[in-house]
DRENMARGU-678228 format. One line per 10 residues: number of its first residue (from 1); for each residue x, y, z of N, C-alpha, C. Coordinates in Angstrom, 1 decimal, padded with zeros to 4 digits. Layout:
<nodes>
NUM) X Y Z X Y Z X Y Z  ...
</nodes>
This chain:
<nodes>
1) 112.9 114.1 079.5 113.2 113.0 080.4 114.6 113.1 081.1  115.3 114.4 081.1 116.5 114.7 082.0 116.3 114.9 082.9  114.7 115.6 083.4 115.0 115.0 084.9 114.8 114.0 085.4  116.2 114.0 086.9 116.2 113.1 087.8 115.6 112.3 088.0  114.0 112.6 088.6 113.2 111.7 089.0 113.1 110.5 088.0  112.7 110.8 086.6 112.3 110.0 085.7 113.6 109.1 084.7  115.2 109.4 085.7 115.9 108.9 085.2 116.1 107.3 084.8  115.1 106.7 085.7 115.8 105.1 085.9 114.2 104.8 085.0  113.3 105.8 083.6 112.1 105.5 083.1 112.3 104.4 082.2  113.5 104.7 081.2 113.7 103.9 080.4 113.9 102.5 080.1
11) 114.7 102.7 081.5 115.3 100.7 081.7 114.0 100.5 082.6  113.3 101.0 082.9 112.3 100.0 083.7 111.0 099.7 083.0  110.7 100.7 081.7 109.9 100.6 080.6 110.1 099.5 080.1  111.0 099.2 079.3 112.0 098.2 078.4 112.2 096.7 079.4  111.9 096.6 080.4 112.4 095.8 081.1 110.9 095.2 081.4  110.1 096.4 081.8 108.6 095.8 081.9 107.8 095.3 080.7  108.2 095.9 079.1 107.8 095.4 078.1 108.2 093.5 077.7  108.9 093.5 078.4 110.2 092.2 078.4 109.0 091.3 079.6  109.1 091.6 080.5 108.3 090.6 081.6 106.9 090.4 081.3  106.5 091.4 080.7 104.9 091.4 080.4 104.4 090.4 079.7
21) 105.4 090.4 078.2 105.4 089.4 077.4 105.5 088.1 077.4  106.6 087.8 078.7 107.0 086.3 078.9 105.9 085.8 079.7  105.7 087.1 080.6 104.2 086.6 081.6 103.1 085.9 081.3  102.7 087.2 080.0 101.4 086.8 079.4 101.2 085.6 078.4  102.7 085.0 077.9 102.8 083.6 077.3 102.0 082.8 078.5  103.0 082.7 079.5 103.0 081.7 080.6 101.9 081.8 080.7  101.1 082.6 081.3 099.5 083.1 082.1 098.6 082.4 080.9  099.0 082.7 079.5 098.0 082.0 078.8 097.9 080.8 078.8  099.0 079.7 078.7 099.8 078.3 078.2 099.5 077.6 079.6  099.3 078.2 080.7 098.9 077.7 081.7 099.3 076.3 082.0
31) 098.8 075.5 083.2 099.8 074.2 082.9 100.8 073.8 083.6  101.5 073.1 082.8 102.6 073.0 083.2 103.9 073.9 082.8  103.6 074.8 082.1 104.2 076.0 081.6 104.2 076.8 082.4  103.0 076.9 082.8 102.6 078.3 083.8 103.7 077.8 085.1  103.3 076.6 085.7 103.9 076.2 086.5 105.2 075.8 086.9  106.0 075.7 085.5 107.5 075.7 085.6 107.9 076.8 086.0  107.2 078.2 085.5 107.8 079.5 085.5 107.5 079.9 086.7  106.7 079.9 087.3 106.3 080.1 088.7 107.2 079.6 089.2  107.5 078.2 089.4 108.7 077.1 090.0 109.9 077.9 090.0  110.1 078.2 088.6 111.2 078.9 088.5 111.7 080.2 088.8
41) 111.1 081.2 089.1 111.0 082.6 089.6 111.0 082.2 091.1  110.4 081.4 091.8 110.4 081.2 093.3 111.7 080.8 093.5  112.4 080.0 092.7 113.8 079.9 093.0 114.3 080.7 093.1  114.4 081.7 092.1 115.5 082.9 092.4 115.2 083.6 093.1  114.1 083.8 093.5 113.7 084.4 094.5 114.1 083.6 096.1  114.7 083.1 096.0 115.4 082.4 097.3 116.6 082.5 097.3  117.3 082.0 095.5 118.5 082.6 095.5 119.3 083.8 095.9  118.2 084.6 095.7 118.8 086.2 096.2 118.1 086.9 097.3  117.7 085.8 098.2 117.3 086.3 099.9 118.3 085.3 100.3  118.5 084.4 100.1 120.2 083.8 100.3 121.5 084.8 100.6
51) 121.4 084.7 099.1 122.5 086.1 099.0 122.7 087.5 099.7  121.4 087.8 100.3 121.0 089.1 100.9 121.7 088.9 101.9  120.9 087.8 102.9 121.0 087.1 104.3 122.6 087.0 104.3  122.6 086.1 103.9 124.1 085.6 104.0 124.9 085.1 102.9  125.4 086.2 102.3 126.2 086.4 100.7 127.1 085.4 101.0  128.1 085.2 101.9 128.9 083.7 101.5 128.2 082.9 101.5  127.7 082.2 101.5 126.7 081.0 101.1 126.5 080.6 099.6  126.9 081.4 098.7 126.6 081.2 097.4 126.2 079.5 096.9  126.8 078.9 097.5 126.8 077.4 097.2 125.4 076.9 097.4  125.4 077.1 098.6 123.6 077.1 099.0 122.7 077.8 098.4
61) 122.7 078.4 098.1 121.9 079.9 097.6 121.3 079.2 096.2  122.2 077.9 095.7 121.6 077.5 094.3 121.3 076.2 094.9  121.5 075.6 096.0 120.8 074.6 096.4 119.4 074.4 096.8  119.7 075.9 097.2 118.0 075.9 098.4 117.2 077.0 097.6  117.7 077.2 096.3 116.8 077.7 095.1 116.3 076.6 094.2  116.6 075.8 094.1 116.5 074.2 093.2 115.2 073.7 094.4  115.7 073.2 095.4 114.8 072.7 095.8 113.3 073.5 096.4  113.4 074.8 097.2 112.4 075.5 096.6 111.3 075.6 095.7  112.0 076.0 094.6 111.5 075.5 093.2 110.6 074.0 092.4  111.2 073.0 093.2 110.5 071.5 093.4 110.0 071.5 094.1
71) 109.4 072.1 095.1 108.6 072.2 096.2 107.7 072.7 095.7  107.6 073.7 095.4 106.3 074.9 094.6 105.9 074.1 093.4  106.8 073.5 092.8 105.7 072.3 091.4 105.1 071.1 091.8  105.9 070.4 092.7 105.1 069.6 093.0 103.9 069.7 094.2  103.9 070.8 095.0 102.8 071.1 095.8 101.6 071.1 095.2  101.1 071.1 093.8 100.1 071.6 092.9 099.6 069.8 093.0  100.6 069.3 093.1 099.7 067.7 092.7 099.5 067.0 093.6  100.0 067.5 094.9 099.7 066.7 096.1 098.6 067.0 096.7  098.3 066.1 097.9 097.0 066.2 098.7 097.2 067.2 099.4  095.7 067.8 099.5 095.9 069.0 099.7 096.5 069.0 101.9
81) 096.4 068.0 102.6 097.3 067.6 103.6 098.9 067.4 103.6  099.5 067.7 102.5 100.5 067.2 102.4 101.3 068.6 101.9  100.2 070.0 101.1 100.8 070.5 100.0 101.4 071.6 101.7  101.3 072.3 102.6 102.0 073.2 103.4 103.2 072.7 103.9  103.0 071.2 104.6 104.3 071.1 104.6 105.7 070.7 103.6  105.0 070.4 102.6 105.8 070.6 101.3 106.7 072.1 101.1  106.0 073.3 101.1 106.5 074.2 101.0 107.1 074.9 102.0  106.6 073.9 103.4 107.6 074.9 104.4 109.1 074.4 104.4  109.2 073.1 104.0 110.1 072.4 104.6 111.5 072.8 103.8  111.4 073.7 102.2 112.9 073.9 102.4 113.1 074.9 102.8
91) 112.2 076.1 103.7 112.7 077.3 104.1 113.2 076.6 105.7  113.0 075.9 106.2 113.3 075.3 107.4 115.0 074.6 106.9  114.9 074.0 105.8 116.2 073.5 105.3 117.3 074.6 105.6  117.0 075.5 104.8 117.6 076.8 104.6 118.0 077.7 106.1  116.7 077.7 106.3 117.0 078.5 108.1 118.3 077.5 108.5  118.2 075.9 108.6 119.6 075.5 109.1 120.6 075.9 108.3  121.0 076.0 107.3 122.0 076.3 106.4 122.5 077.6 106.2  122.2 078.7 106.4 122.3 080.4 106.5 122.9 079.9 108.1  124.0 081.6 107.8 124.6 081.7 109.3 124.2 082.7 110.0  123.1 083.9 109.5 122.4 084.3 110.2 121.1 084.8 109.9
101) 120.3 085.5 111.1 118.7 085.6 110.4 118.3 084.7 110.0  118.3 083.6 110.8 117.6 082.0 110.5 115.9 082.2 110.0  115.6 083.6 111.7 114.3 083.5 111.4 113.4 084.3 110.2  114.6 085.5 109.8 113.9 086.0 108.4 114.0 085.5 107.4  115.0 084.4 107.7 115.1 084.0 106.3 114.0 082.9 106.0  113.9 082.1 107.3 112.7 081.1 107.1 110.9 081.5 106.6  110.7 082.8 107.4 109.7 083.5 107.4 109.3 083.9 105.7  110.5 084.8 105.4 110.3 085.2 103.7 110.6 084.1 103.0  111.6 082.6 103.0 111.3 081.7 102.6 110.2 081.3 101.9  109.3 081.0 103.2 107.9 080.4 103.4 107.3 081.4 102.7
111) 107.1 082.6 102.8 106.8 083.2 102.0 106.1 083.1 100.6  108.2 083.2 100.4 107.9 082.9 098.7 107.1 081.8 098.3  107.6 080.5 098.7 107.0 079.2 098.7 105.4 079.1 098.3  104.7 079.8 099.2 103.0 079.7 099.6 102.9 080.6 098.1  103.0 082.0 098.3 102.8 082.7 097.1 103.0 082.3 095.8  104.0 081.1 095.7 104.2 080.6 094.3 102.9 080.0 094.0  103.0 079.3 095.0 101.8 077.9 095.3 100.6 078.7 094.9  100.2 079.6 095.3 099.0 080.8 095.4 098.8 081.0 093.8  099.8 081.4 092.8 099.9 082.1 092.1 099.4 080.7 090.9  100.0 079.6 091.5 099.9 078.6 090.4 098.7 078.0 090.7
121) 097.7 077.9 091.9 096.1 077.0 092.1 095.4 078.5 091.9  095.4 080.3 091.8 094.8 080.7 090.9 094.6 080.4 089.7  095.7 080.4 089.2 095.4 079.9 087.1 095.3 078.8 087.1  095.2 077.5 087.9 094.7 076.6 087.4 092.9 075.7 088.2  093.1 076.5 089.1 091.8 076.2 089.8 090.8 077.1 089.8  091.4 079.1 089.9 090.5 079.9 089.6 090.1 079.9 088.4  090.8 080.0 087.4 091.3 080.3 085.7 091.9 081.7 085.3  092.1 081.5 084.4 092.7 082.4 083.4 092.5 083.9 083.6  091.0 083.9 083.7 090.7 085.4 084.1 090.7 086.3 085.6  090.7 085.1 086.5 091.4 085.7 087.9 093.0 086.1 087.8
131) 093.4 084.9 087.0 094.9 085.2 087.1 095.0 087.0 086.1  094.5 086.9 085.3 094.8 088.7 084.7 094.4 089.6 085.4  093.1 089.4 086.3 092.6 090.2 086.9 093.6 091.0 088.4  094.3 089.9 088.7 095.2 089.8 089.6 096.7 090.6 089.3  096.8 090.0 087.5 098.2 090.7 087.6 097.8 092.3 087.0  096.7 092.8 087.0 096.0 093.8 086.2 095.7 094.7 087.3  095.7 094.2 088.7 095.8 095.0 089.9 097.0 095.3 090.4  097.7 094.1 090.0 099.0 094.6 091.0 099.8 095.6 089.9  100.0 095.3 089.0 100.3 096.3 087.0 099.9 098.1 087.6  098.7 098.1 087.7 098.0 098.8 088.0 098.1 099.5 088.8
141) 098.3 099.2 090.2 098.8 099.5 091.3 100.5 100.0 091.3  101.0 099.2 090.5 102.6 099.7 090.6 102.5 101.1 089.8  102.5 100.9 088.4 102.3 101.9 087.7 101.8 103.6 088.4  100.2 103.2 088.3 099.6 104.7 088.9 100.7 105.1 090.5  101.4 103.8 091.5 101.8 104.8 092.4 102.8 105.2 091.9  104.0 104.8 091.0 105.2 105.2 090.2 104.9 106.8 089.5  103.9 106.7 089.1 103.5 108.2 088.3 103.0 109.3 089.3  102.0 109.0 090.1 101.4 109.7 091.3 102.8 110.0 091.8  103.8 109.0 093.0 103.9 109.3 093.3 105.7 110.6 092.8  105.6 110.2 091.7 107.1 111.5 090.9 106.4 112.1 090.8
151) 105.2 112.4 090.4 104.2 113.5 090.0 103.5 114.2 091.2  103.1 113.8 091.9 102.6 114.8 092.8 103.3 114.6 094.3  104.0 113.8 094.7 105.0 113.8 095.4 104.3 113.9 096.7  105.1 114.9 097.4 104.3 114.9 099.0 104.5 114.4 100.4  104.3 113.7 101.3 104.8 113.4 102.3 104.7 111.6 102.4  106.3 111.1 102.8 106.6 110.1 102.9 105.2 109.1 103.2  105.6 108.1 102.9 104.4 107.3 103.6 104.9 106.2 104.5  106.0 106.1 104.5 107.3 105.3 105.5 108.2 105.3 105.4  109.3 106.5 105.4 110.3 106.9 105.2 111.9 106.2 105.7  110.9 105.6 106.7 112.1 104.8 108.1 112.7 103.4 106.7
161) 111.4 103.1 106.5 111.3 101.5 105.4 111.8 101.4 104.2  111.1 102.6 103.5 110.9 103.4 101.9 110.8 104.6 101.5  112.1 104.9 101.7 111.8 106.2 101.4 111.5 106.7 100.4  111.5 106.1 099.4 110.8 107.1 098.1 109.2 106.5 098.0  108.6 105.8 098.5 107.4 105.7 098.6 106.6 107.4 099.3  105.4 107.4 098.5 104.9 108.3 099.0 103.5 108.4 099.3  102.9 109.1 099.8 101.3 108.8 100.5 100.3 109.0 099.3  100.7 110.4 097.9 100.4 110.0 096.9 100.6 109.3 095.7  102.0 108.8 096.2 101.6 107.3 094.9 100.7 106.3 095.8  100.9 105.9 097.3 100.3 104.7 097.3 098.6 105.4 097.5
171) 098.1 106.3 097.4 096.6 106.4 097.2 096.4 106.0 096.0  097.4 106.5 094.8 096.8 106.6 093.4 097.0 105.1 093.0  097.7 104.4 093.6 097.2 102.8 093.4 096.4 102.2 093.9  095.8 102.5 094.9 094.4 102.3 095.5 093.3 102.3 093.8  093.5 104.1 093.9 092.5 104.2 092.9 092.3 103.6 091.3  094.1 103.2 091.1 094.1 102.1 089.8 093.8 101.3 090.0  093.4 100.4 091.4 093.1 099.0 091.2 091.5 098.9 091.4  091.1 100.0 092.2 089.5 100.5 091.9 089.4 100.4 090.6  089.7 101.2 089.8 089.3 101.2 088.2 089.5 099.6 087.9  090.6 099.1 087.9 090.5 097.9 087.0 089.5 096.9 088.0
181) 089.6 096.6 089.2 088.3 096.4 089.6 086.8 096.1 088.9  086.4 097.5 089.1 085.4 097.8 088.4 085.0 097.6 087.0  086.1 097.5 086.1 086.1 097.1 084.6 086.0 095.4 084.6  086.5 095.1 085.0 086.3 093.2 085.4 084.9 093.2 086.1  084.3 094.2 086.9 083.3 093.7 087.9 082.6 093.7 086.7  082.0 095.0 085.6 081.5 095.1 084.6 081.5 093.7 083.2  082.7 093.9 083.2 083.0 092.9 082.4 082.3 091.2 082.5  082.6 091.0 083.6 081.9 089.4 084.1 080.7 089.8 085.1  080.1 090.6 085.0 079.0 090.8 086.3 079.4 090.5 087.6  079.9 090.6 087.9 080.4 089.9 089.5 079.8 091.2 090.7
191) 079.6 092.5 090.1 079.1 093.3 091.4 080.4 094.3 091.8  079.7 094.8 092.7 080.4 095.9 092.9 081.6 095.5 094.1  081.4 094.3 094.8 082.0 093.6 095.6 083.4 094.0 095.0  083.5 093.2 093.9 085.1 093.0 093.0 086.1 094.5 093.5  085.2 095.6 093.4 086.0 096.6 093.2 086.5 096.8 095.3  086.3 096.7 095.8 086.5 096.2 097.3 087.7 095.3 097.2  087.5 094.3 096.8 088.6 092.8 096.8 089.9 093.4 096.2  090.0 094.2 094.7 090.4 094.5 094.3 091.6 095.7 095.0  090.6 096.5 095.6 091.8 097.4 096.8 092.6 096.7 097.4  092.2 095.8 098.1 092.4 095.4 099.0 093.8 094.4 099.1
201) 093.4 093.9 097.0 094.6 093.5 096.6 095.9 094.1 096.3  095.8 095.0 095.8 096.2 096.6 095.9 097.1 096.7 097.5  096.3 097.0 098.2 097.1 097.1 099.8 098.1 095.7 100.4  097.6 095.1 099.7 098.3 093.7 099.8 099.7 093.7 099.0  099.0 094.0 097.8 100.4 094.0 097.2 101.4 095.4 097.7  100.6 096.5 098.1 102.4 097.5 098.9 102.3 096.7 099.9  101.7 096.2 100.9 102.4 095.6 102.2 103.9 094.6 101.8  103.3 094.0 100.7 104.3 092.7 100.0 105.9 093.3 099.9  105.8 094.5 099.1 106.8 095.8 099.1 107.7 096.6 099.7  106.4 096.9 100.8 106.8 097.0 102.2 107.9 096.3 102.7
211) 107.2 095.0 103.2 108.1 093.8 103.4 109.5 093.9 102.8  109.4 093.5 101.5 111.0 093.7 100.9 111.8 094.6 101.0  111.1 096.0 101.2 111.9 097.0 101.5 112.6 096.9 102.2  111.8 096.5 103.7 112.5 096.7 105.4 113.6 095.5 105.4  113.2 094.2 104.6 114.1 093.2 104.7 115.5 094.0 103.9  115.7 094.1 102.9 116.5 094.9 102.3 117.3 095.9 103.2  116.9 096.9 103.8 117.0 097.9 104.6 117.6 097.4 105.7  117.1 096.3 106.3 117.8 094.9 107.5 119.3 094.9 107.2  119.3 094.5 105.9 120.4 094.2 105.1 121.5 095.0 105.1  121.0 095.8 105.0 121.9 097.3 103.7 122.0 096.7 102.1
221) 121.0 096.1 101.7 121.3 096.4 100.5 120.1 096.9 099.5  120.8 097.6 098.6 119.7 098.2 097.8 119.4 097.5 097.2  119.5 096.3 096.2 118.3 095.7 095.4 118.5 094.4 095.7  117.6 093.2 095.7 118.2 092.3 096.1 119.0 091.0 094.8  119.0 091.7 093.6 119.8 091.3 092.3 119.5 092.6 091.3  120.4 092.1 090.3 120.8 093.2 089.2 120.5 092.4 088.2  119.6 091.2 088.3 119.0 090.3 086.8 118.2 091.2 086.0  117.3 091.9 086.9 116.4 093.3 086.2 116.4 094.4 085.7  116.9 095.2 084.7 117.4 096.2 084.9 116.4 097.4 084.8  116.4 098.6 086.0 115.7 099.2 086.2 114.9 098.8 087.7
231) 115.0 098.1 087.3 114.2 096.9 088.7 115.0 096.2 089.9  115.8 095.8 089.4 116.8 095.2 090.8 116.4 094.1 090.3  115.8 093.2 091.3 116.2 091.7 091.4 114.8 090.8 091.0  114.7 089.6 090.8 113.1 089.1 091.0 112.5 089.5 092.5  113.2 089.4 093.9 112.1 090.0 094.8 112.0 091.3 094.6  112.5 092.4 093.9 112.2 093.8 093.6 111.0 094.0 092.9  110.9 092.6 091.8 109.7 093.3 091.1 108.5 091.9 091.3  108.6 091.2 092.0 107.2 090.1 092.2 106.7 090.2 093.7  107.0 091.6 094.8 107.3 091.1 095.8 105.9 091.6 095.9  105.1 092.1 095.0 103.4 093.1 095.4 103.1 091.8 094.8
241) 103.1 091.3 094.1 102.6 090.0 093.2 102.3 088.9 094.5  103.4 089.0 095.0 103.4 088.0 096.1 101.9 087.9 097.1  102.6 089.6 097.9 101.9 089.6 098.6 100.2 089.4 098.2  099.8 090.3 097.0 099.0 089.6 096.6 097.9 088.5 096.8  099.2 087.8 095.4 098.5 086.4 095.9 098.5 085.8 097.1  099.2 085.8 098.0 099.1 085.5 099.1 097.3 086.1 100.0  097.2 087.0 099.2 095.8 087.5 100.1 094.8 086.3 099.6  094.8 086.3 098.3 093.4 085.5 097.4 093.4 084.6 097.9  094.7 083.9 097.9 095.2 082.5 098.3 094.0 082.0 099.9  094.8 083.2 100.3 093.7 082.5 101.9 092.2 083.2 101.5
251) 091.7 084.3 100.9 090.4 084.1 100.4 089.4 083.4 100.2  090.2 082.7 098.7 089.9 081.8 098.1 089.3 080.5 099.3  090.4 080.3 100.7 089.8 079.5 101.7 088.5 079.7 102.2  087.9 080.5 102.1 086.9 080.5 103.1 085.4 081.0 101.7  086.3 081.4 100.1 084.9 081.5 099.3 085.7 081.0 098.2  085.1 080.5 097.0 085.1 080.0 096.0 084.4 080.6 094.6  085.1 082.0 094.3 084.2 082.7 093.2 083.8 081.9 091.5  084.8 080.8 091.4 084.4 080.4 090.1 085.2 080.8 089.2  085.0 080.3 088.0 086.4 081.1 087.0 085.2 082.7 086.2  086.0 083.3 085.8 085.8 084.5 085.5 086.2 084.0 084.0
</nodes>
């Protein structure tokens, strides 16, 4: 493990054994558990696009993470007319309060917001087993491209954005979220459809990544916190999660699979 490439394996092992566990409490306990933690990761996740945007701001940064946060729990119990503008309204807060990049910061705001929202009416509207299926793609997805891509390396896949991304990690997470896919389609009969949806969640989640990279990269800064170690920040490691859910989320609008 001396080499280079695989230097940063350890703290991100150890770090992912640590989230996995707290996750999989939450994901089970569902709730209002599930949904505090959700609440509460969307905060800091605004906290440290605050910070990014506009680092003097610190004061705000925990204001318009607080309320964020109350926005995403109670969107779950409102009418469903009432729950978007709930969640736009503190990145609009925020866009007035940041001194610059009003509009990125509003845009990834909202963002976060929706995806929380997304993350918390899967486990409680889809159930339990969309929500694993979900974080068992995006798991999946990170992983096989992390290995694929130190392992067989090869030519950038957006070098301008991400530069250590590469065209064979992000295939070989294609092909992990195909497999886990397919073991859920098996598992619950659902068809071969699943294993489709599943890509696609997959591509969703690197666009999500994407995203954070270029925003970062906007910036100049490499991680957007150091709460993670190995990982950088909460948007370093939920930002495929996000995107994600953000896909099912509008999905879910237009079909209704049922719980798994």
């Amino acid at each position: 493990m001396s080499d280079g490439r695989w230097s940063d394996l350890t703290a991100r092992v150890l770090s992912a054994v640590v989230l996995v566990a707290i996750g999989a409490v939450e994901v089970w306990l569902g709730g209002l558990w599930f949904e505090t933690f959700i609440a509460a990761a969307c905060g800091i996740m605004i906290w440290e696009l605050v910070r990014m945007v506009d680092p003097q701001r610190s004061g705000v940064a925990v204001q318009l993470s607080v309320l964020t946060g109350v926005a995403v729990l109670l969107a779950n119990y409102l009418p469903p007319v009432a729950t978007l503008p709930v969640l736009i309204a503190p990145a609009l807060v925020g866009a007035g309060q940041v001194a610059r990049a009003r509009g990125t910061y509003a845009l990834f705001a909202i963002w976060i917001a929706v995806a929380g929202f997304g993350f918390i009416s899967i486990r409680e509207n889809m159930g339990f087993g969309w929500m694993v299926w979900l974080i068992a793609v995006v798991v999946a997805t990170d992983v096989a491209g992390y290995f694929a891509g130190k392992t067989i390396g090869g030519p950038k896949f957006w070098p301008k954005v991400s530069p250590k991304k590469t065209w064979s990690g992000t295939a070989g997470g294609w092909v992990a979220a195909a497999v886990v896919g397919a073991a859920f389609a098996v598992y619950a009969s659902l068809g071969v459809g699943l294993v489709l949806i599943s890509v696609l969640a997959s591509m969703a989640s690197q666009a999500g990544d994407i995203v954070e990279s270029a925003t970062k990269r906007k910036f100049g800064v490499k991680d957007s916190s150091d709460l993670i170690p190995g990982h950088g920040g909460f948007l370093d490691r939920f930002d495929g999660m996000m995107g994600a859910s953000l896909l099912v989320l509008i999905a879910s609008l237009f079909y209704a699979p049922g719980e798994m």
